[in-house]
Every structure is written in C-alpha cells, then in structure tokens.
C-alpha positions as CSV (number, residue, x, y, z in Angstrom):
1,X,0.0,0.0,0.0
2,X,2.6,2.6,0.8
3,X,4.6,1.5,-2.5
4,X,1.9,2.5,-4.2
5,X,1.2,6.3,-2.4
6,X,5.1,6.8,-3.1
7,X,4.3,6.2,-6.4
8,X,1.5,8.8,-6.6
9,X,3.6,11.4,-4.2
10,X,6.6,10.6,-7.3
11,X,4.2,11.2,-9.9
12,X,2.5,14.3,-8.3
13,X,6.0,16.0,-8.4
14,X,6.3,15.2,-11.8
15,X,2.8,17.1,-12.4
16,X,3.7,19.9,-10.7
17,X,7.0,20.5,-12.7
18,X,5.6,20.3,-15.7
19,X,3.3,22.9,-14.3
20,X,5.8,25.1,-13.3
21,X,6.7,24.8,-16.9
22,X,4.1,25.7,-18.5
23,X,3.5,28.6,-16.1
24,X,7.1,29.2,-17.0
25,X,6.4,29.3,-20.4
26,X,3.0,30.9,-20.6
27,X,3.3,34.3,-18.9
28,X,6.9,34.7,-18.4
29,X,6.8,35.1,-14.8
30,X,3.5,37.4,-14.3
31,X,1.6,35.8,-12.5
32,X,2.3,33.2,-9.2
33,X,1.4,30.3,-10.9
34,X,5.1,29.0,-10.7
35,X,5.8,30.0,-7.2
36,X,3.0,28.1,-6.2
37,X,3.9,24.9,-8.1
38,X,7.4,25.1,-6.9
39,X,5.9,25.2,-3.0
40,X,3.4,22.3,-4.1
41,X,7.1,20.1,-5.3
42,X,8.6,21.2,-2.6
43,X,5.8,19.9,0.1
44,X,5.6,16.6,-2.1
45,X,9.2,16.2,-2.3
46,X,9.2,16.9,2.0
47,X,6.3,14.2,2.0
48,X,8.1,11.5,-0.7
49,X,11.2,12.1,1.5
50,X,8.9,11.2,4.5
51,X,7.1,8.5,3.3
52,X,9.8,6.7,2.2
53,X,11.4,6.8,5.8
54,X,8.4,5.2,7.2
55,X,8.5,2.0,4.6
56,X,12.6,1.7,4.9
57,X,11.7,1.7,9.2
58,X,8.9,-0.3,8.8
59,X,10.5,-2.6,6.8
60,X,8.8,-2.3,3.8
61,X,10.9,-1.4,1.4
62,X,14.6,-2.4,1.8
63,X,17.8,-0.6,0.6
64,X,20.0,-2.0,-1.9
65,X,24.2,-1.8,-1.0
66,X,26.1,0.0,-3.6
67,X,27.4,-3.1,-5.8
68,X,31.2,-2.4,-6.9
C-alpha cells in the first residue's frame, strides 16, 4: 500500500513540474502560478522524503548496498 502512495507522491512531483513549466512558459513570470507549483514540489518532495522513511523503518521497502 505505501509502495503505491510513493508512487503517486513521485508522480505528483512530476505534475507539478511540468506545471511550473508551462506557467514558466505561458506568462513569463507574471503571474504566481510557478511560485506556487514550486511550493506544491517542494511539500511533495518533504512528504516523498517522509514517506519513504516510514517503509525503509517499517521494513517495507529495503535498501539495496552499492554493488562495486
């Protein structure tokens, strides 16, 4: 289950930059759409970060060594 909200949290951040974008791109910096789709990745990035804490302590998900 929280494999699958990490995967919406990741895909979320995803929306927003591409909405940061377009705000980007749309009204060259007139408006606060991108400021408030860089706070909205920001928050999801804070909560991904989070969330992915709680399934490595849980147990959930395991981390993978470094293989040299």
């Amino acid at each position: 289950m929280i494999k699958i909200l990490i995967l919406f949290v990741f895909a979320a951040i995803l929306l927003s930059l591409g909405t940061g974008l377009f705000a980007l791109l749309g009204d060259r910096g007139q408006s606060k759409k991108m400021v408030n789709a860089l706070t909205i990745r920001v928050a999801l990035s804070v909560l991904l970060f989070v969330l992915l804490y709680v399934a490595w302590f849980t147990g959930q998900i395991q981390p993978h060594g470094i293989v040299g």
